[in-house]
N, C-alpha and C positions, 0 to 999 in steps of 0.2 A: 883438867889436863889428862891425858890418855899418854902413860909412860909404858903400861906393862899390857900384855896378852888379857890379863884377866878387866884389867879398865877397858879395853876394848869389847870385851864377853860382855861385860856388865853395858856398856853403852848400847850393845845393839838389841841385847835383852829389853831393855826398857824404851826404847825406837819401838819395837815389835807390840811391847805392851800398848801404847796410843790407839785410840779410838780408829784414827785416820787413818792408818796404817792397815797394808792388804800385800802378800807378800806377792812379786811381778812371776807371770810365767817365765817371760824373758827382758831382757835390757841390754844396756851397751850404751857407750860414746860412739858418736857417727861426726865424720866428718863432712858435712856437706855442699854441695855443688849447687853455685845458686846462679839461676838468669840473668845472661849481662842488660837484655831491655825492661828487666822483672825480676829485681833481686829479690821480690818474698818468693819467689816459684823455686822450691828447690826440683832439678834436673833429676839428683842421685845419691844414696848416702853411701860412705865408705867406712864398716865398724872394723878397728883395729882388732878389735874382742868381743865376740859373742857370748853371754851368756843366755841360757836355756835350759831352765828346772837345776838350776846350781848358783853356787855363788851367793847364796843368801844372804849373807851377811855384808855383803860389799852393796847390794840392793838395797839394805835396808839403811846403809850408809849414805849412799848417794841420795835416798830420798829424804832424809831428815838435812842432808847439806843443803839441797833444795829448799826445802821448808825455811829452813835457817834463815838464807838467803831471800826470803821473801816470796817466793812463787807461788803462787794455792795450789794443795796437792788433793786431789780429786781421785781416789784410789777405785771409786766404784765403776769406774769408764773402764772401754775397752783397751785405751791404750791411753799415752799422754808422752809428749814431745816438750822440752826446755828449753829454753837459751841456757848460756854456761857463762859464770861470768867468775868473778873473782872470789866472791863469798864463799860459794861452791869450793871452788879447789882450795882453799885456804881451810876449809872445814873435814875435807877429804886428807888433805895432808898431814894434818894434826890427830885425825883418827885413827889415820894405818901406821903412826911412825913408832908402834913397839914390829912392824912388820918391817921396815927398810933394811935391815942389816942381812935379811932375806927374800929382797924386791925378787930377785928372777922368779920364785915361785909362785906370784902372784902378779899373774897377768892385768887385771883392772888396778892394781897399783901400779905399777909401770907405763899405764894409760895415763894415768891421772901426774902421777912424777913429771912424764914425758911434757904433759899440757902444760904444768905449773912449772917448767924452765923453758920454754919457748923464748929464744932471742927474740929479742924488738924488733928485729929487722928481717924477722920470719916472713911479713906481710902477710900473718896469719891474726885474725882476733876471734874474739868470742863467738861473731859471727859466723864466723866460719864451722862452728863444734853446736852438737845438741846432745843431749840424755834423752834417750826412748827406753819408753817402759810399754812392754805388754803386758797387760793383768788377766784378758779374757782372749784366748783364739778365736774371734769374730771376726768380720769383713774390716778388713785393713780401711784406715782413715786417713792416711797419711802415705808420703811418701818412704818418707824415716821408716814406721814402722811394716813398713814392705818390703823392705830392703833387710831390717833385722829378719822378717821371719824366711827372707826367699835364704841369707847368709847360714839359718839355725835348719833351714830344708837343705841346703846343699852343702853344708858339714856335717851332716848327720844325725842330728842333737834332736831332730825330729821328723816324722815321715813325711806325714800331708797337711804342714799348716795350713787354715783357710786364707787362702789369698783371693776369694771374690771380688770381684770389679777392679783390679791393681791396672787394667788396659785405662780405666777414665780416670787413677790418678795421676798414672806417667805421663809426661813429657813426650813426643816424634820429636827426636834433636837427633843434629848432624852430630858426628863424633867425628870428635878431629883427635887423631894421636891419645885416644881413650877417654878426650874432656868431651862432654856433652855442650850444645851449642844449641842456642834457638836457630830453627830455621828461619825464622822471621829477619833475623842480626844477619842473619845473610846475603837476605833479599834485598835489607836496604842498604847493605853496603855491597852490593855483586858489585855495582860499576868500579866505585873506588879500587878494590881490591884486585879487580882483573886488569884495570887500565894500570896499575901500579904493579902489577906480578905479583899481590902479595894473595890471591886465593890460597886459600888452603887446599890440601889435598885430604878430604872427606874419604874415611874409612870404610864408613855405612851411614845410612838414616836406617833407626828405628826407635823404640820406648826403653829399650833392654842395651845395659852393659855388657861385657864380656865377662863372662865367668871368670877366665884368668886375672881378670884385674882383679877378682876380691878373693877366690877362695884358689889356696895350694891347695892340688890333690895330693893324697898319701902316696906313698913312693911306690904300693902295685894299683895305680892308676894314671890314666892317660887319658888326654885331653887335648881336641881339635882345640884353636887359640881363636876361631870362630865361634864358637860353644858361647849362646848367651846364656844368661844370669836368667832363667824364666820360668 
């Protein structure tokens, strides 16, 4: 049981000590955007909080939840992507709660809070959420972890991550009102949709979100609301 500050010290001290364990450059929960003709293709991820060279201990939390939870944690890769399931938050909840009576100042707990009270009739599940972990800044493998490292380049938290080859892991989707959409899902419903008035009004095609959708700029900064995410 984790009741005080110091049982949390001492929990993540001994996380840290484990063979398996390798502390992540950066992580985050992502919420992701997945193919209505290809639900494994994720489109896009959206991290509520980025961490990058901080947060240690909340890192070293989520990966032992992980663990807990069943998942093989492979710490030597350059990155690594989860499912989130219930284990998970039920292990993160019980670790941070000598911190609850001071959630505002800890962001990845308020992540996690936020997950593990989700109404049922969110139409949100597991699926929908992943844990990415960077451990080595090499050529992006993922979609998730392109998205963490483009989120930790355009807040600041880092100059030039490598983002080598991220054009052949994106997605060309139509964006409709900032969701990303296979063009394919288009194609084979153009008739339906247009003989019914129910087309959409496509914002753009391309790989890249809009900036504003994922990062607030600081308050001496401004921002076209075209500005991708790139």
């Amino acid at each position: 049981m984790i009741n005080t500050k110091e049982d949390f010290k001492a929990l993540v001290e001994s996380i840290e000590k484990e063979s398996w364990y390798k502390q992540p450059l950066g992580f985050g929960i992502a919420r992701v955007s997945r193919g209505v003709l290809n639900s494994n293709l994720i489109l896009e991820a959206t991290f509520p909080v980025v961490n990058w060279n901080e947060n240690h201990k909340s890192a070293a939390i989520f990966l032992a939840a992980l663990k807990q939870s069943g998942h093989n944690i492979d710490c030597t890769k350059s990155e690594a992507v989860f499912d989130i399931c219930d284990g998970f938050l039920g292990y993160c909840v019980e670790a941070f709660k000598p911190f609850y009576e001071e959630k505002e100042l800890h962001k990845n707990l308020q992540v996690i809070s936020t997950l593990a009270t989700l109404p049922l009739d969110s139409g949100l599940s597991g699926d929908d959420f992943k844990v990415v972990f960077v451990f080595k800044d090499e050529k992006p493998q993922s979609v998730e972890a392109t998205y963490l490292k483009l989120y930790a380049k355009y807040s600041k938290k880092t100059d030039e991550p490598n983002l080598e080859g991220i054009e052949d892991l994106l997605t060309n989707c139509a964006w409709i009102d900032a969701i990303p959409l296979e063009l394919d899902w288009l194609r084979q419903n153009e008739i339906l949709l247009k003989v019914g008035a129910k087309y959409p009004k496509v914002d753009y095609v391309g790989k890249y979100s809009r900036f504003l959708r994922h990062i607030i700029p600081s308050n001496d900064e401004t921002s076209c609301k075209a500005t991708l995410l790139k």
